[in-house]
N, C-alpha and C positions, 0 to 999 in steps of 0.2 A: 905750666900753662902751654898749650899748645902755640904753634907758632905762628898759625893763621887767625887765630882769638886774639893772640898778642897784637898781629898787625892791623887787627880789627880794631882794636880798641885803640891804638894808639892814631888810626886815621879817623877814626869818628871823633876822638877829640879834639883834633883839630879844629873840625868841623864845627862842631858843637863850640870847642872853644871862639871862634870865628862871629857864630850867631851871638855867641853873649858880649864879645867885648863890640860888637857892631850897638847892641842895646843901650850899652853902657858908658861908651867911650866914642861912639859915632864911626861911620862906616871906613872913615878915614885910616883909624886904625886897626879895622877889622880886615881891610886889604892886605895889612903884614902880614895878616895869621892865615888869610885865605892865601896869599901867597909864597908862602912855605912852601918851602921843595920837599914835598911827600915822595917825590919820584925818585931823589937821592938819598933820603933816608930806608924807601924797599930796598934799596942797594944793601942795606945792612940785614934782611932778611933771604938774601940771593946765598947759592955756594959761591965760592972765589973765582971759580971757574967761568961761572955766566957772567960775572961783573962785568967784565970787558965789553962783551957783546950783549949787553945789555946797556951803559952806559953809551955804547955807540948806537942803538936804535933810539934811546932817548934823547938824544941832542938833537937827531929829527925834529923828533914827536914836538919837542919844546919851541923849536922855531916854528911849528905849525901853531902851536897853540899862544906863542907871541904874538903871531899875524891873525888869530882867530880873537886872541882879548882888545888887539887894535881895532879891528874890525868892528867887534861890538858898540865897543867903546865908542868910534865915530858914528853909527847908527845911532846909538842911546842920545847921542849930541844934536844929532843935526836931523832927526825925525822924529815922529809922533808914533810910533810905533811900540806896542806893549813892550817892554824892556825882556820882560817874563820869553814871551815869544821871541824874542831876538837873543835871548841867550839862548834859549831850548836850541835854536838855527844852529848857532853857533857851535854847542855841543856836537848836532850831530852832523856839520860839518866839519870838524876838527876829529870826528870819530871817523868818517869815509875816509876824510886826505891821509889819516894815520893808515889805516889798514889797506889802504892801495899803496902809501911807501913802502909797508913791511912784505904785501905780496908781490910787487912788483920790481921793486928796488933793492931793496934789504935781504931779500930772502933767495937772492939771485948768490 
C-alpha cells in the first residue's frame, strides 16, 4: 500500500472515528479522539532525517493551535455567534500565524 493511502486512511479514521464515538458516546468523548496527536504520529511517515526539523516546526504550529482552540472555545461561550463560523475563523487563522511562522521565523 502506498504510503500516502496509508496516511490517508489512517487520518480519516480518526476523523471519522471522532464523528461516530461523538454520536454514540457524546461529544465529551469525541474530544479525545479529535484530539489525537495526528501531527506525531506523520512523524512515523517522515525519513529520520526531517524528524528533527520537523518536530521543531510543530511545537510552533501546536502552541498556535492551543491559543487558536482557546480562543474558539471562549467565543463559542460567551457569544452568539454560529459556532460553525467561528471555527471556520479559527482555522484559517491558525493557517496564516502557521505559515507567516514557518516563512518568517522558521525558514530563516
Amino acid at each position: 500500500m502506498s504510503q500516502y493511502l496509508q496516511a490517508f486512511l489512517i487520518g480519516g479514521t480518526v476523523i471519522s472515528l471522532a464523528k461516530y464515538v461523538s454520536q454514540y458516546f457524546g461529544p465529551l468523548y469525541a474530544s479525545i479522539i479529535g484530539g489525537f496527536p495526528t501531527g506525531i504520529l506523520t512523524s512515523f511517515f517522515l525519513l529520520q532525517t526531517a524528524q528533527k526539523e520537523y518536530f521543531h516546526s510543530y511545537a510552533y504550529h501546536s502552541v498556535v493551535l492551543a491559543l487558536t482552540i482557546v480562543c474558539i472555545y471562549l467565543i463559542n461561550v460567551n457569544t452568539q455567534l454560529n459556532p460553525f463560523l467561528v471555527s471556520a475563523i479559527g482555522i484559517t487563522f491558525w493557517a496564516v500565524v502557521s505559515l507567516i511562522i514557518v516563512r518568517f521565523f522558521l525558514s530563516t
